[in-house]
C-alpha positions as CSV (number, residue, x, y, z in Angstrom):
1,X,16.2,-54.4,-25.6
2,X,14.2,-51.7,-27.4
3,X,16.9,-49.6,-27.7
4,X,18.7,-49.2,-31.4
5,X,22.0,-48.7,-30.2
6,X,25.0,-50.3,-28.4
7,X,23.2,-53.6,-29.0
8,X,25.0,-56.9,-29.0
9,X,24.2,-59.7,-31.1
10,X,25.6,-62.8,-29.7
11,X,27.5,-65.6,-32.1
12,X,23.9,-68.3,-31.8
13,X,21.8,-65.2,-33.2
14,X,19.9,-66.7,-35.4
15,X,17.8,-63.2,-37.5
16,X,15.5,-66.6,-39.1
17,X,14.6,-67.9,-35.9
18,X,14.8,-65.3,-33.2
19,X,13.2,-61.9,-35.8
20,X,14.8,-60.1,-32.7
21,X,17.0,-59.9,-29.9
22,X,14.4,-59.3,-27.4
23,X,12.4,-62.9,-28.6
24,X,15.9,-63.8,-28.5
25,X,16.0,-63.1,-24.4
26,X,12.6,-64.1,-24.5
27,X,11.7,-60.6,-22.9
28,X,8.8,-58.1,-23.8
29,X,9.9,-54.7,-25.4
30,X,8.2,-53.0,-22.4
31,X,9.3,-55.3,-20.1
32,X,7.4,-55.1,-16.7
33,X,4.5,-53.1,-18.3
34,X,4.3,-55.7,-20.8
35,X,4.5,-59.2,-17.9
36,X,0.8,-59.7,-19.3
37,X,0.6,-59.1,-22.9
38,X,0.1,-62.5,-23.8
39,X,-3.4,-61.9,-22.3
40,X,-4.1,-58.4,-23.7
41,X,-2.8,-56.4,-20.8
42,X,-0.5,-53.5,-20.8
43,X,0.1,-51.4,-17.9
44,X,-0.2,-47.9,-18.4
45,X,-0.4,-44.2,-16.7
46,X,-4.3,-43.5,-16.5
47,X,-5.6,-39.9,-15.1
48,X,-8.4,-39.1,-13.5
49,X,-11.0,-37.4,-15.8
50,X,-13.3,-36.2,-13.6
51,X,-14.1,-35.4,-9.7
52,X,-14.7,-38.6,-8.2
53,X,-16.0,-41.1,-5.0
54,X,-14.2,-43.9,-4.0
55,X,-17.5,-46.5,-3.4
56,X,-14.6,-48.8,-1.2
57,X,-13.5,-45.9,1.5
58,X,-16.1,-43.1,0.6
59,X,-13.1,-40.3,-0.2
60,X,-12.8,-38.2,-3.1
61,X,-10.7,-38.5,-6.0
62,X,-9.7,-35.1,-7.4
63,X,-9.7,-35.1,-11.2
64,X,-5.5,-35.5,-12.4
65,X,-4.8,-38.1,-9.8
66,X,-2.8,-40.4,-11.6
67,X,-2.6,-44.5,-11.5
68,X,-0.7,-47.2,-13.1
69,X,-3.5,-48.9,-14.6
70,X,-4.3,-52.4,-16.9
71,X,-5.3,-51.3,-19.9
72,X,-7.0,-53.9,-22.3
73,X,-9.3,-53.9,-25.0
74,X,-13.1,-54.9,-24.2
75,X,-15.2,-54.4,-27.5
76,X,-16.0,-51.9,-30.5
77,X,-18.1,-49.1,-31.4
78,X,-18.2,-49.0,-35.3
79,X,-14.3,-48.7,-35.6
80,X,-13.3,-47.3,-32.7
81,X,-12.0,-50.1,-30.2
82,X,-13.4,-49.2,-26.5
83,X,-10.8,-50.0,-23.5
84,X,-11.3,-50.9,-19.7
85,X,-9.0,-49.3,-17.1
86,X,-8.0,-51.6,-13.6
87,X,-6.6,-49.7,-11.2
88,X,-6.2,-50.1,-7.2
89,X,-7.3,-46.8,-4.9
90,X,-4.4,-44.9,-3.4
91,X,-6.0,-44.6,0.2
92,X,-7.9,-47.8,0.4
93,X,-6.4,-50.1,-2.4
94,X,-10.4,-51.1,-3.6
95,X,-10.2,-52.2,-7.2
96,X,-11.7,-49.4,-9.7
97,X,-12.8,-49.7,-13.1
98,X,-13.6,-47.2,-15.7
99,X,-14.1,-47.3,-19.4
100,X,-14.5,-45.3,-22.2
101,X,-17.8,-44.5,-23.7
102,X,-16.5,-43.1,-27.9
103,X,-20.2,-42.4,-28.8
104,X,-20.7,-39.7,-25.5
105,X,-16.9,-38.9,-25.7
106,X,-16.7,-39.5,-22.2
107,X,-15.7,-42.1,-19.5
108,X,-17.9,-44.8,-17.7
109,X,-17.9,-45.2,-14.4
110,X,-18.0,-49.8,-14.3
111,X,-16.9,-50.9,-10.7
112,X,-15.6,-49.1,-7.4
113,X,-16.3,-45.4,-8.4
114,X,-19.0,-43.2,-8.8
115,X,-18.7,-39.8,-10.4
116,X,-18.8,-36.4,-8.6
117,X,-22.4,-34.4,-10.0
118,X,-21.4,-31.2,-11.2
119,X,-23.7,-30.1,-13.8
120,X,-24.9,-26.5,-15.7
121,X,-26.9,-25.1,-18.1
122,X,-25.2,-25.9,-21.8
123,X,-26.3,-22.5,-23.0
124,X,-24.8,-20.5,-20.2
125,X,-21.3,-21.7,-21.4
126,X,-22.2,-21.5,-24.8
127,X,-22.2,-25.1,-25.7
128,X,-24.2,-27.0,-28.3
129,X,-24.6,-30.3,-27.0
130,X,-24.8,-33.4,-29.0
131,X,-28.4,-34.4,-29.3
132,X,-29.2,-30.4,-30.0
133,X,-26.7,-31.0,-32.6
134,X,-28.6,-33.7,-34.5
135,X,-31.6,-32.5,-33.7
136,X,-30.7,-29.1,-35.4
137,X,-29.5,-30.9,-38.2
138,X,-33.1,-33.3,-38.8
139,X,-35.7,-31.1,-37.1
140,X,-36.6,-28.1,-39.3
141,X,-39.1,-26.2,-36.7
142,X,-36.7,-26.4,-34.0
143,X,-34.0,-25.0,-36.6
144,X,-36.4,-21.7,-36.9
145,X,-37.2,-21.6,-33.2
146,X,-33.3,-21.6,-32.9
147,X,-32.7,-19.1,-34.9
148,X,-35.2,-16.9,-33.1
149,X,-33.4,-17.6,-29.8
150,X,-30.1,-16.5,-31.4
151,X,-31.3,-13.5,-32.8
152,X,-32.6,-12.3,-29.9
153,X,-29.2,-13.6,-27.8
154,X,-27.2,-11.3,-30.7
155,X,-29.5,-8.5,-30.0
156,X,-28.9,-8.4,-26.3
157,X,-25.2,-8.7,-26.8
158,X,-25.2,-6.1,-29.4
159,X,-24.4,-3.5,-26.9
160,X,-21.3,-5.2,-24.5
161,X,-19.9,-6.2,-28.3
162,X,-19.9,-2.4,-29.1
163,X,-18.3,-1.3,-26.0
164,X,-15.4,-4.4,-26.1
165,X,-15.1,-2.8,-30.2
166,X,-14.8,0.6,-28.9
167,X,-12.4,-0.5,-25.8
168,X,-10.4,-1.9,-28.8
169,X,-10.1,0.9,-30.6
170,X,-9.2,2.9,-27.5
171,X,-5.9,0.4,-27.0
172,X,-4.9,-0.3,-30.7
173,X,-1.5,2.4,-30.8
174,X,0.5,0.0,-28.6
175,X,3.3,2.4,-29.3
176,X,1.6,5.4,-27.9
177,X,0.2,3.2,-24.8
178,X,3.5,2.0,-24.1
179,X,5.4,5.3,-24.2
180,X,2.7,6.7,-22.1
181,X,3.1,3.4,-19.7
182,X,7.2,4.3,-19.7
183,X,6.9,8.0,-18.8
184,X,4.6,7.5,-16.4
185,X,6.4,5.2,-15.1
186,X,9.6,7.4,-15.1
187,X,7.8,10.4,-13.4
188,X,7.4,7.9,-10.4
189,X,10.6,6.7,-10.0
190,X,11.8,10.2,-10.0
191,X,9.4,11.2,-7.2
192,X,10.5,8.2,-5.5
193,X,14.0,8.7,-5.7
194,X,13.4,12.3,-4.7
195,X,11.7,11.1,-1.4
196,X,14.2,8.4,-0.6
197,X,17.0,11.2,-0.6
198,X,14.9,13.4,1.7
199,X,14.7,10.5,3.9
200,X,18.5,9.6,4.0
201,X,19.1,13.4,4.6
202,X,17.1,13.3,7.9
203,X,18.7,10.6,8.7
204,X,21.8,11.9,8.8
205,X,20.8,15.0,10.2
206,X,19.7,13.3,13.4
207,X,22.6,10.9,13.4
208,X,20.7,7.9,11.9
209,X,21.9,6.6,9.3
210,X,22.3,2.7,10.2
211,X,18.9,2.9,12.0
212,X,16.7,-0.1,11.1
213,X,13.6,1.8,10.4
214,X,12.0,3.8,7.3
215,X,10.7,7.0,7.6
216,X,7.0,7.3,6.5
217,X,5.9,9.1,3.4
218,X,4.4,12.1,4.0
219,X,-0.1,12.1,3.5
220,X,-2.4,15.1,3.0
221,X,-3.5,14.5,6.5
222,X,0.3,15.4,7.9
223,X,0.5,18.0,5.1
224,X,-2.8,19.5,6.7
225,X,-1.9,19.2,10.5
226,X,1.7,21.2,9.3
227,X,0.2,24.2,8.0
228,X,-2.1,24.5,11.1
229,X,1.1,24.8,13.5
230,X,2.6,27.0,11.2
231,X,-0.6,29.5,11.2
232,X,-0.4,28.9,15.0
233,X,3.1,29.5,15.6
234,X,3.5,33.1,13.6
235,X,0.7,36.4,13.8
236,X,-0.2,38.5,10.7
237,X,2.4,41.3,11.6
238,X,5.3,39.0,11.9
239,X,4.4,37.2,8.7
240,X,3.8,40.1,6.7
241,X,6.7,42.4,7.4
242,X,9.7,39.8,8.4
243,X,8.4,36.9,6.2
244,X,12.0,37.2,5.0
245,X,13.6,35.8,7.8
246,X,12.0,32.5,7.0
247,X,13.3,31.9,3.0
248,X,15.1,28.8,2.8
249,X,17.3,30.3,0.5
250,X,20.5,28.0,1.0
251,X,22.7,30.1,-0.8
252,X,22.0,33.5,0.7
253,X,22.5,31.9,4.2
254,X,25.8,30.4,2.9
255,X,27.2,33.8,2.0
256,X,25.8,35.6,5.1
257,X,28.2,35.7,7.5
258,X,27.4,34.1,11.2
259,X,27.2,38.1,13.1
260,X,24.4,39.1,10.7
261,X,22.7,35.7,11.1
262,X,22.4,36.1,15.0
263,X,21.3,39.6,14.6
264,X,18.3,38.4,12.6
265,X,17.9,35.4,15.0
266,X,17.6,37.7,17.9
267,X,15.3,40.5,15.9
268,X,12.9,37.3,14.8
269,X,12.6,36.4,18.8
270,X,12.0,39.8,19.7
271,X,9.4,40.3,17.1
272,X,7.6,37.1,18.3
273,X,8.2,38.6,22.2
274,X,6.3,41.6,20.9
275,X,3.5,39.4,19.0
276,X,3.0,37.8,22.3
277,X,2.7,40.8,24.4
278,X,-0.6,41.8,23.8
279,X,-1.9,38.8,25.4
280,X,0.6,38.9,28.4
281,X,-0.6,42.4,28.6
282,X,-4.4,41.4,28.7
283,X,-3.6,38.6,31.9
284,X,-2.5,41.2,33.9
285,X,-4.2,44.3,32.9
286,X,-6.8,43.3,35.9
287,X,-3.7,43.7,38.7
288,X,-1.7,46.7,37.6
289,X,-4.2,49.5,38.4
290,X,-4.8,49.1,42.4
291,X,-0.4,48.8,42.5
292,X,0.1,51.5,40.3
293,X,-2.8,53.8,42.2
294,X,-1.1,52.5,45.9
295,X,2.4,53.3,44.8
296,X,1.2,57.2,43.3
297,X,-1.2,57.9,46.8
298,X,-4.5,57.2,45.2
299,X,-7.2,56.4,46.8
300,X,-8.7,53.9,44.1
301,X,-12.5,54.2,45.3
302,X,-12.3,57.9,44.3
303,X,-10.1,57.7,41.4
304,X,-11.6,54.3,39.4
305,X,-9.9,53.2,36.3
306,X,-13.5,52.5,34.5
307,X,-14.8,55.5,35.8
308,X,-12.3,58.3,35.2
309,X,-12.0,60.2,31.5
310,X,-8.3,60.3,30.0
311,X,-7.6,63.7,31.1
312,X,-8.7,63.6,34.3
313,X,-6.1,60.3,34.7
314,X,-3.2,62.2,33.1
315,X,-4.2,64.9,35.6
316,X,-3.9,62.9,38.1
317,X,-0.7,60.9,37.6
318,X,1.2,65.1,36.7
319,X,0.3,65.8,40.3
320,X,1.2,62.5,41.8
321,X,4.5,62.5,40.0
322,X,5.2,66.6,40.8
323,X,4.5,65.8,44.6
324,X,6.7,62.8,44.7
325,X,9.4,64.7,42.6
326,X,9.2,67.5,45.5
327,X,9.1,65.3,48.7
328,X,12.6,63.8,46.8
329,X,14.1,67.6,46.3
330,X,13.7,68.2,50.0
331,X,15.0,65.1,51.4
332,X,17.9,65.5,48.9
333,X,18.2,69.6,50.3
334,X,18.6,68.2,53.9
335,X,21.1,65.9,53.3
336,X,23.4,68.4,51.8
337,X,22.7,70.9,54.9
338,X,23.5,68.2,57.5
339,X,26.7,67.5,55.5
340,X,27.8,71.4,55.4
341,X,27.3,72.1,59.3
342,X,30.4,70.8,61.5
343,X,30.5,68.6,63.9
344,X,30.8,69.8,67.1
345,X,33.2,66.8,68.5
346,X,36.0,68.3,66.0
347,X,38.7,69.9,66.7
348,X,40.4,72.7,64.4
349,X,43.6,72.5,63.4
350,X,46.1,75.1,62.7
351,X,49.4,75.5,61.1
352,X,50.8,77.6,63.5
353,X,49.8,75.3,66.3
């Protein structure tokens, strides 16, 4: 019983005899981990220092693995008592034994283990060992040799020290870093929140609103493509003289009323009607002459569109129109002749009769 409290001392307690209740049940303080402490043994939670092979099943050992162990002392090393480990493999239950080595400040590898070689270079890591220790401390030429070797090590890391100092300096106003870190950081949320509503918007706008899928944020490669269909859409005369009609200006349209907005509707499709009639003009430019020449009385071999000067078309097209506007006069002359001559299958009619 190794607890202090709640402990019950029976009426044969003797405090002479028994020193304590657990010699009293004739029980060990740590009871199981303590079944072999009359030999020396205590069972204890050993870790793995090191990467390790098991010699019993040939698997590794990762260093932390953890074992209940017997634990028991095996000699000295000036005053510091060395112990022996007993353990049992997790995968193969082969006995392993390790010890501690207090001169090295390591561990032994004794029976059913072998240690995992991973070496480097002391000096790459910066470490003094310990025989380079003591033999700094006794060896006086190798002290001046080593403190060539670190004079020229300071030298060569004179420069990377002066850019860490400088990169220091740089980052020592935490306040003004961290205000800097906060409004940037505000600025970015803002322009976030500002494209999340322009997404909702659309969404509404086309009746999506519990759609599961997210719009994607605009690039400079969408941005580019945009202003190409826009140049391709409009023409230099619409945009410079009714560049008006496209203002997004939501408050002017709100007070316009709805008449005035379809008469600028219709004017902006006339207007690009009239943009596109030069090139409607150009397909059919090769067609119209011959029909126009056939419908005047032209004979186009002796009257050629490439051929003929201005005036001598206008010429032409006067005396076409005069002759066509007389052959019309004298049909319409006629007509009104026939109609005044009577018929001779009438018969007149008299009052008197």
């Amino acid at each position: 019983m190794s607890k202090g409290t709640n402990k019950y001392y029976p009426p044969d307690f003797d405090p002479a005899k028994h020193r304590s209740l657990n010699a009293y049940h004739g029980v060990h303080a740590l009871r199981e981990r303590g079944r072999k402490a009359d030999k020396g043994i205590i069972i204890i939670r050993f870790e793995m220092p090191y990467n390790a092979w098991c010699l019993s099943c040939k698997k590794p050992i990762g260093m932390g693995v953890r074992y209940n162990a017997e634990k028991k002392k095996v000699g000295m090393y000036h005053s510091t008592p060395i112990f022996q480990f007993s353990m049992n493999c997790a995968m193969c239950a082969g006995r392993i034994v390790m010890q501690t080595d207090p001169q090295n400040f390591d561990y032994i590898c004794v029976e059913g283990i072998r240690r995992k070689v991973q070496t480097w270079d002391p000096e790459e890591n910066e470490q003094i060992v310990v025989p380079e220790r003591q033999k700094l401390s006794l060896d006086a030429m190798y002290q001046v040799e080593h403190g060539v070797k670190d004079k020229e090590k300071a030298a060569s890391s004179t420069p990377a020290l002066s850019a860490l100092e400088s990169d220091r300096g740089s980052f020592k106003d935490d306040f003004a870093l961290n205000y800097l870190a906060r409004k940037q950081f505000r600025e970015a949320k803002k322009l976030q929140n500002d494209a999340d509503a322009r997404d909702e918007a659309l969404k509404s706008r086309l009746s999506l609103t519990g759609a599961q899928f997210d719009i994607l944020r605009e690039t400079d490669e969408d941005r580019a493509k945009a202003k190409l269909l826009r140049l391709h859409r409009t023409s230099r005369f619409y945009r410079h003289n009714y560049s008006s009609l496209d203002r997004s200006d939501k408050t002017t349209k709100r007070q316009m009323p709805l008449s005035k907005i379809g008469k600028l509707l219709t004017s902006k499709r006339k207007l690009e009607n009239c943009c596109e009639l030069p090139s409607t003009r150009q397909r059919v430019e090769p067609h119209w002459p011959a029909k126009r020449f056939d419908t005047l009385g032209i004979n186009e071999n002796q009257t050629c569109l490439s051929s003929t000067s201005h005036e001598t078309l206008s010429q032409t097209l006067q005396r076409s129109m005069q002759k066509i506007s007389s052959q019309t006069d004298e049909a319409s002359s006629k007509e009104t002749t026939d109609n005044e001559k009577p018929s001779s299958s009438l018969v007149p009619y008299n009052d008197s009769e």
